[in-house]
N, C-alpha and C positions, 0 to 999 in steps of 0.2 A: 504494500500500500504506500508506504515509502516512497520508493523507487516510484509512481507511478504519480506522487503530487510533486516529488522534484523537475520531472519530467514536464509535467504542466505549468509549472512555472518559470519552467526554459523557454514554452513555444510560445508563452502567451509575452516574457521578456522578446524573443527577437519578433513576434505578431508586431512588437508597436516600437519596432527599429532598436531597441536599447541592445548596448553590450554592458557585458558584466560591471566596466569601471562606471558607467551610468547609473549603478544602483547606488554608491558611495554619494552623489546627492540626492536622488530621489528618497533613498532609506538611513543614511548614514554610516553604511559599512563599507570596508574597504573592497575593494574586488578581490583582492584574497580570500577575505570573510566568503563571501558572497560566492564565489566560484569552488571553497570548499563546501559550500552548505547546498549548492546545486547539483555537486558532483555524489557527495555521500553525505551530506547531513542528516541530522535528525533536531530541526528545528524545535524549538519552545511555541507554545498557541501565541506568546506575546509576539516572539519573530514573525511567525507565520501573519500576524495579522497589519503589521509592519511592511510587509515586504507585498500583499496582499493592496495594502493603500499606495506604496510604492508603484506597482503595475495596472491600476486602475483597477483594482477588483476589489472583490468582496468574496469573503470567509462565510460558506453556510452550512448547516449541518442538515445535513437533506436523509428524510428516513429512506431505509432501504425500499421500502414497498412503491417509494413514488420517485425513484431515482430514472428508473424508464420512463415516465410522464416528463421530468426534466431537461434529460436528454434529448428525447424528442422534439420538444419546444427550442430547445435551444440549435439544436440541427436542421429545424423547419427554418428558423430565422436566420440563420446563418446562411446558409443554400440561398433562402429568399432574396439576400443582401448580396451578395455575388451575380446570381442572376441578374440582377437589377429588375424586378419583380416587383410592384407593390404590395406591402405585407399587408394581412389579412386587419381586416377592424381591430377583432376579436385581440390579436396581438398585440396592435399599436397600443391600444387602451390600457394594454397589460403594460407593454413599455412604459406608460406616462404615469404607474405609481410609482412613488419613490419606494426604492426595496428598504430605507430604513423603516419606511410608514407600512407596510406591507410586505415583508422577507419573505411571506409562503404562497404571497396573490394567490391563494382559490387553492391551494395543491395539498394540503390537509383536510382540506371538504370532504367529508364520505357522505353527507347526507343530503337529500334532492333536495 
């Protein structure tokens, strides 16, 4: 699992052009730090969450049973934004809550 968020936080660093010595302003660690903790760390939740506002994102804990609802949404909009496609309402709308006002938009809902 590890291995598998250092990884996501490599593609989603060169996704928005940065090299490693770019995280030394963005986060305040040196690219040694940073290039050790990319390569084999085991960050701390305070790192993670640092380095997380460093690359434009956000820290969620998303339960297992709705990880494939998430995926999906987020691979529709994706695709949809490459294509140059206009996204769905249903979507946009979702886009324009702020995720600190709303982290789970509708994805904890089990009932009609």
């Amino acid at each position: 699992m590890t291995a598998l968020l250092l990884q996501q936080l490599k593609k989603r660093r060169k996704a928005l052009g940065l090299k490693q010595s770019d995280m030394m302003m963005r986060i305040g660690v040196s690219r040694q730090q940073y290039q050790r903790l990319e390569a084999k760390g085991n960050p701390r939740l305070d790192t993670l969450e640092l380095i997380a506002k460093g690359l434009n994102g956000e820290l969620m804990l998303i339960p297992q049973e709705k990880l494939g609802a998430v995926i999906a949404v987020l691979e529709s909009v994706e695709t949809e934004q490459k294509s140059g496609q206009k996204l769905p309402d249903q979507i946009i709308a979702r886009e324009k809550k702020s995720l600190p006002d709303d982290p789970w938009q509708d994805l904890l809902e089990d009932e009609p």
